[in-house]
N, C-alpha and C positions, 0 to 999 in steps of 0.2 A: 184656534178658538178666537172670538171677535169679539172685545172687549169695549164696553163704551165707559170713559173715563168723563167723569162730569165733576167740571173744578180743575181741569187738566194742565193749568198753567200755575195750579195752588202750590205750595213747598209739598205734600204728599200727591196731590193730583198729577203733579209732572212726574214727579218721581216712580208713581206707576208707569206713565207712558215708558218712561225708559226703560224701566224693566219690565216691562212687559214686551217689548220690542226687540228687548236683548235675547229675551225665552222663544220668541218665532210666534208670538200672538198677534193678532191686526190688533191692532188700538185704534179706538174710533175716540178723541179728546175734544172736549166741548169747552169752550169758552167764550167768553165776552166779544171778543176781538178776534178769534180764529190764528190768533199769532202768535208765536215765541213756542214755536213746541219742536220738537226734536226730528230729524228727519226720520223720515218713513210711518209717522202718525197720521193717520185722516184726521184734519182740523174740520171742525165742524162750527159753526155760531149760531151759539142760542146763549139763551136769558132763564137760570135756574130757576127764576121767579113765575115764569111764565112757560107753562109746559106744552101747550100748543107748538111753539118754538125748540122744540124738543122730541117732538113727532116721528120727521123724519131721521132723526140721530140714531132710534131705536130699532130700526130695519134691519132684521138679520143679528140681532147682539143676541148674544147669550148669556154672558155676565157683566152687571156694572156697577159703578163706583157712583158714591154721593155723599158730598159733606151735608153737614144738619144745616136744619135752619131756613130754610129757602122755601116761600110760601107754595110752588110750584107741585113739594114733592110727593104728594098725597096720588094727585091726576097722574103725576108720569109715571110714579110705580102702579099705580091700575093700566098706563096704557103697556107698561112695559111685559108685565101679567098675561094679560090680553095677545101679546108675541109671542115672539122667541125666547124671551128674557124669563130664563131659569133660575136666577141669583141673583141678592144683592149684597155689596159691604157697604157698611154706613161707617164714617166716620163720624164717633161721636166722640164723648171727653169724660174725663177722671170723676165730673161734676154728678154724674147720672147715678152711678150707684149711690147717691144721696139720698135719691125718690123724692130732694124737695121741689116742688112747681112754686115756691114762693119765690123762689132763687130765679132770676130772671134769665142767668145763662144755662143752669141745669133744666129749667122749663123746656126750653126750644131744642136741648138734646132728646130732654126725654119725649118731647113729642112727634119730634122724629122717628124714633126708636117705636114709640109706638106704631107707626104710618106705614115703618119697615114690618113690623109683626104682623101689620093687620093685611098685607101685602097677596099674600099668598104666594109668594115666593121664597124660595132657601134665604136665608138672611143670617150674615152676620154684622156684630158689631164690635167695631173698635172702641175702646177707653184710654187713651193714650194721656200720659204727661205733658204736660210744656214742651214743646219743640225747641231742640237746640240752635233753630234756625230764626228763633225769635230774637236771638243775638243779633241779630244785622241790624236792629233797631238802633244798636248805640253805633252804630258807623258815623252818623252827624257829631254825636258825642264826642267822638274819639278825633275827629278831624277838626274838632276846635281845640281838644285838649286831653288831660289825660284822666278830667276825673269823671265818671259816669253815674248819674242818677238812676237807679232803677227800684222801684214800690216796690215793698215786701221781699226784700233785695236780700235777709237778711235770711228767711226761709230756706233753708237748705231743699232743692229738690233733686229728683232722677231724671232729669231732660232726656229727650230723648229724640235720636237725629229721624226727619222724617224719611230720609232711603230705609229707617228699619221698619216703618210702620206702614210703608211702601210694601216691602217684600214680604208680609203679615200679611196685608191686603189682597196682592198678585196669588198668592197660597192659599187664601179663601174663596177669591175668584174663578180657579182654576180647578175647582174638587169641590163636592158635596160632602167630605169630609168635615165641614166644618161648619156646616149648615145648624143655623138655631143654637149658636153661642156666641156667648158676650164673656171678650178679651178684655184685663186689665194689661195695659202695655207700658213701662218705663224703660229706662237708662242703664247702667249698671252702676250706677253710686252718684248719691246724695251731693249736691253742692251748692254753696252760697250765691250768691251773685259775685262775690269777692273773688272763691277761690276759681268760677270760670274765668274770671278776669284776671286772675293773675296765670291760666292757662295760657288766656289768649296774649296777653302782653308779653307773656317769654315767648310766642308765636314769630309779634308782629316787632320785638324789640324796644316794646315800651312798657313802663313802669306804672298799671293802672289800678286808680283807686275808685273803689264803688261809695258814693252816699244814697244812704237809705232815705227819703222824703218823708217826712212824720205822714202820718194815717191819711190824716187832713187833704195833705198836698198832693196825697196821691186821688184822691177824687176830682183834682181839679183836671177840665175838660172831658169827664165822660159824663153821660146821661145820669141821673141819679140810681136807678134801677141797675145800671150796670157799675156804676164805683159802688152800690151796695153789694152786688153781689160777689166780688172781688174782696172786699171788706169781710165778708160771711166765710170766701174760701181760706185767706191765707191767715185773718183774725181770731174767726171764730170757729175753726176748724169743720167746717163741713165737707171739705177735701182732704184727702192725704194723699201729695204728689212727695212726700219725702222717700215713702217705703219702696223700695227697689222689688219689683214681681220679674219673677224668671220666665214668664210668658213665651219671649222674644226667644231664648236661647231653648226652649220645649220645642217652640213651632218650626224654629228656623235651622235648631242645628248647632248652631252659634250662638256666640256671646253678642251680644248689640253691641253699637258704637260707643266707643268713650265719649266723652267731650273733647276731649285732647285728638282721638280722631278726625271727629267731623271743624274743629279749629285746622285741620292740618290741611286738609281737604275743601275748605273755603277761607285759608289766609289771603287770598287777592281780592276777594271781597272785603274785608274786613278792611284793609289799608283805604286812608282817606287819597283822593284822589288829586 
């Protein structure tokens, strides 16, 4: 099967390539750069925002991948309709089952979500938690020191490693099985910012402490729109990334990753350099 992966170098974009390549599927992975993808992917360069630039990628695919957001996606799913292209998975987020469009980042999910419905092709969607792989953010942290800043830090949630949201994906691209449903996907248990840290610190052999930024500080350097909407998920609860959904272990068989997994599985990341 010939798979076109758009986003292919993203923490779940690549992570399809690979498995999908491990399964005997062609992957055709599209990116900015055409670079960093795993051997035996057709890299392809295009610009999600511009779907002309995307044309040629869609020759011969049968099923593809796309994260939200990308003012492009409307045109490529009509050209991709217009082909071969039998399917799509959208990756979308935890935010959408909200239904608010006031909400700046559940807005651009859901209007994806819409673009994929109105598509005329198979569609599913993802709803995933936090990526466990948002951790790589405090590597500058951890390479000055031991204590780590992280907003709303304090939020217990169900992160979730993106190889599981990966192999959800490769499962829906692969089968009309799954066609015309929308997946809530998490972790398998609730965590602080704290107690991942103090995961990774018996990982990496250091002793690490999380400070939470009061409300305030955590809006400083994003757009207003989006430290509001942040504000809305983890403040005024229009999200629940704490509740652990058995989604992951229905679809796939298995249990998802721990955190204490995917720590084990990228500690050389994690060490400052």
């Amino acid at each position: 099967m010939r798979i076109l992966v758009l986003g292919g170098t993203g923490n779940v974009g690549r992570a399809i390539v690979e498995a999908g390549l491990a399964e005997g599927h062609e992957v055709r992975a599209v990116s900015r750069s055409g670079r960093g993808l795993p051997p035996g992917a057709e890299a392809y360069v295009g610009d999600l925002d511009d779907a002309s630039s995307l044309t040629k990628a869609l020759d011969g695919v049968e099923a593809m991948f796309t994260p939200a957001g990308y003012g492009g996606l409307a045109e490529t799913l009509q050209q991709a309709a217009s082909g071969d292209t039998r399917r799509v998975v959208l990756l979308s987020s935890s935010s959408a089952p909200s239904g608010s469009r006031t909400n700046a980042v559940a807005r651009y999910h859901l209007e994806s979500e819409d673009a994929v419905r109105a598509s005329g092709l198979g569609w599913t969607l993802l709803r995933p938690n936090a990526f466990m792989s948002n951790t790589l953010r405090w590597r500058d942290q951890i390479a000055a020191g031991d204590m780590v800043r992280e907003p709303f830090g304090d939020v217990a949630l169900s992160v979730i490693d993106p190889a599981d949201i990966a192999a959800v994906a490769l499962r829906a691209l692969s089968t009309d099985e799954h066609d015309h449903q929308a997946y809530r996907l998490s972790g398998p248990e609730a965590l602080t910012a704290q107690q991942r840290a103090d995961i990774l610190g018996a990982a990496i052999g250091r002793r690490l402490t999380v400070e939470v930024p009061s409300d305030e500080e955590a809006r400083e350097g994003l757009p207003a729109q989006y430290a509001d909407a942040f504000h809305e998920f983890y403040r005024g609860g229009l999200i629940d990334e704490t509740t652990v959904h058995p989604t992951v272990e229905q679809l796939l068989g298995r249990p998802p990753a721990t955190f204490a997994d995917w720590v084990q599985r990228n500690t050389e990341k994690m060490r400052p350099s």
